[in-house]
N, C-alpha and C positions, 0 to 999 in steps of 0.2 A: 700707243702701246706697241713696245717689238713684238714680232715675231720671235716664233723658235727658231733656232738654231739651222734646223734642220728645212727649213722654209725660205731660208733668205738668196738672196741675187748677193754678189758682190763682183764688182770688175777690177781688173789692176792695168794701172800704167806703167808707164816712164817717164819721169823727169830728168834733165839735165840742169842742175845748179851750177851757176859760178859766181867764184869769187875772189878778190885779187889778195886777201888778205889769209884764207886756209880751207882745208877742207869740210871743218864742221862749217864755217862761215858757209861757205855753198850746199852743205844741208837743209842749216837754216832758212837759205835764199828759196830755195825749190820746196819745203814745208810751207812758208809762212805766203810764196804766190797760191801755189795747193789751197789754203785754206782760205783766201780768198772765193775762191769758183765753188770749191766740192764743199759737201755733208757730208755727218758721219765716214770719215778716217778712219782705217782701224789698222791697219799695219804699212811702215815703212820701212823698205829692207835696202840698203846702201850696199849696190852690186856691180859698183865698178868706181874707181878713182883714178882718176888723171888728172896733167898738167901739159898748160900750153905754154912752151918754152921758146923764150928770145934771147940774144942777147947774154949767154951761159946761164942766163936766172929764170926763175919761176916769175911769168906773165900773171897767167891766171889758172886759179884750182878749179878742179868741176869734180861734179860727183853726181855720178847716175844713182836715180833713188826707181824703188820699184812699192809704188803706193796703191794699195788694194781699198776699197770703199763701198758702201753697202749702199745698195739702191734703194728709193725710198718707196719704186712702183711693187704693186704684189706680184709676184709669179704669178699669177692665174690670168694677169692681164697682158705677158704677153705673147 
């Protein structure tokens, strides 16, 4: 059973995705490793895009994601 609202832990990180083919593809990449490891996801905010350039062209896409996740311990424990 959740909690209220008003009771919960959530922490957020950073991920960097890449990917040689765009930048949603490097969203995807840094979502779908994320949901390997964590529970409950609950917001992902894409707050930075870059490109790592060779050769006059696009190498590889990244994309900084900023992912917030609710913990599953109670406040009162810790």
């Amino acid at each position: 059973m959740e909690s209220p609202i008003g009771n919960s832990v959530y922490e957020a990180i950073e991920l960097v995705g890449t990917s040689t083919k765009s930048w949603e593809d490097a969203v995807k990449t840094a979502m779908e490793t994320a949901d390997k490891k964590l529970t409950n996801m609950r917001i992902a905010e894409v707050v930075k895009l870059d490109t790592n350039l060779a050769d006059g062209g696009v190498m590889e896409y990244r994309a900084r994601v900023r992912l917030s996740f609710k913990h599953e311990i109670e406040p009162e424990t810790l």
